[in-house]
C-alpha positions in Angstrom: 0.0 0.0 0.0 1.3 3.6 -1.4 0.7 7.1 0.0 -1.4 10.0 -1.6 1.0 12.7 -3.6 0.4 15.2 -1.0 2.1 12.6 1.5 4.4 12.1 -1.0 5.1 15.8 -1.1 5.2 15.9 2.7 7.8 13.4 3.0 10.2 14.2 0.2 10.3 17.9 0.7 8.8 18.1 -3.1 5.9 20.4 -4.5 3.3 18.0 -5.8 3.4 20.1 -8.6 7.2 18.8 -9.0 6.3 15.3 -8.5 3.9 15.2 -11.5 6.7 17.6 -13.7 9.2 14.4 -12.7 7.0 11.6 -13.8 5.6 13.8 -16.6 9.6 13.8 -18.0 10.5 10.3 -16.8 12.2 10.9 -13.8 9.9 9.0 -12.1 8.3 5.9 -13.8 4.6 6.4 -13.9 3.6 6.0 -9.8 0.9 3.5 -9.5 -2.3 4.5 -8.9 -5.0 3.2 -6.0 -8.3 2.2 -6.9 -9.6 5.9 -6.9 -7.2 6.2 -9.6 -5.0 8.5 -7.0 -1.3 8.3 -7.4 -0.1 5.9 -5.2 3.8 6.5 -3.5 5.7 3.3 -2.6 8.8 3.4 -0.3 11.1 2.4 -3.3 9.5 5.7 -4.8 10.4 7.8 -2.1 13.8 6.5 -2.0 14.0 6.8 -5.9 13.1 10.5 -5.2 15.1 10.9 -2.3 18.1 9.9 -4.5 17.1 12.7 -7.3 16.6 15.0 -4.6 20.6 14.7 -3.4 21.7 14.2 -7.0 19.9 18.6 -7.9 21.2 19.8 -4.6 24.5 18.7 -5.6 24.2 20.2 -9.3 23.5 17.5 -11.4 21.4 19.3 -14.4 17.6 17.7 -15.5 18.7 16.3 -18.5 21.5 14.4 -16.7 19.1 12.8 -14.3 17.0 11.9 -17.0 19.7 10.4 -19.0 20.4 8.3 -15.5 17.2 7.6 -14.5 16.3 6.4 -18.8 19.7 4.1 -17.8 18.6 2.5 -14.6 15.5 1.6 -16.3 17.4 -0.6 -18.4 18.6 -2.2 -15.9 21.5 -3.8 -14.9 23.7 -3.6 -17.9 23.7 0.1 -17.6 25.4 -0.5 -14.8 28.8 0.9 -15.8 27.5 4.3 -17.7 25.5 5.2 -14.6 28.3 4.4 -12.2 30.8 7.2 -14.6 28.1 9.6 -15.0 28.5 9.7 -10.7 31.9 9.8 -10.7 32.0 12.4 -13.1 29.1 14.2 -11.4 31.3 12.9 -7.8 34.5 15.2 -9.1 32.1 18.2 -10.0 30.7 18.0 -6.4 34.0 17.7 -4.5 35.5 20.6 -7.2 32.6 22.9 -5.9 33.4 22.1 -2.0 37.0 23.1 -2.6 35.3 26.5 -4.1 33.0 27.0 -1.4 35.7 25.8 1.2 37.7 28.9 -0.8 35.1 31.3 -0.6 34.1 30.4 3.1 38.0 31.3 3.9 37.5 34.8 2.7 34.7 35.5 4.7 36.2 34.0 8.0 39.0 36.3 7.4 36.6 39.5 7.0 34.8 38.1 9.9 38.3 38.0 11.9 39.3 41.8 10.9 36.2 42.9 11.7 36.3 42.2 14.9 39.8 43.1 15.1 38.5 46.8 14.0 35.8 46.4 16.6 38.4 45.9 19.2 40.5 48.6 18.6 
């Protein structure tokens, strides 16, 4: 038994509006339906979305899930091309931490002569 799109929302911190736009472009496989003909949520769904979730947080572009998500649906001999496209997508992530680490630096310095300033 599945849960309603709205818990669906609820849960995955999606608009419902979002979930439909991801099944509508095959992020999603079409989410079975109850006998209301409601969309129906299973927990391999949630965790299929709570995967896509953490792979747009960390920057990977629409088209790239869809690419991975087209893959996965072929199953296991696409096993190989999804597990570059995340090690490509992996380096991308860890070249944007060093950035931010970077960045963050500069603004704990500013922070630090502020109050230097303030103390003076």
């Amino acid at each position: 038994m599945g849960i309603t799109i709205q818990e669906a929302s609820r849960v995955s911190g999606l608009s419902t509006h979002t979930l439909r736009y991801y099944e509508q472009i095959g992020l999603i496989h079409e989410v079975g339906r109850d006998t209301g003909g409601r969309r129906s949520y299973t927990q391999p769904d949630l965790e299929w979305l709570d995967f896509l979730t953490k792979l747009r947080t960390t920057g990977m572009s629409i088209a790239e899930m869809c690419r991975y998500a087209e893959l996965r649906r072929q199953g296991p001999a696409t096993a190989a091309e999804r597990r570059r496209m995340l090690e490509v997508h992996r380096e991308r992530v860890l070249e944007r931490i060093a950035q931010l680490g970077e960045d963050l630096a500069v603004i704990d310095y500013k922070i630090d002569l502020y109050h230097t300033m303030e103390k003076s």
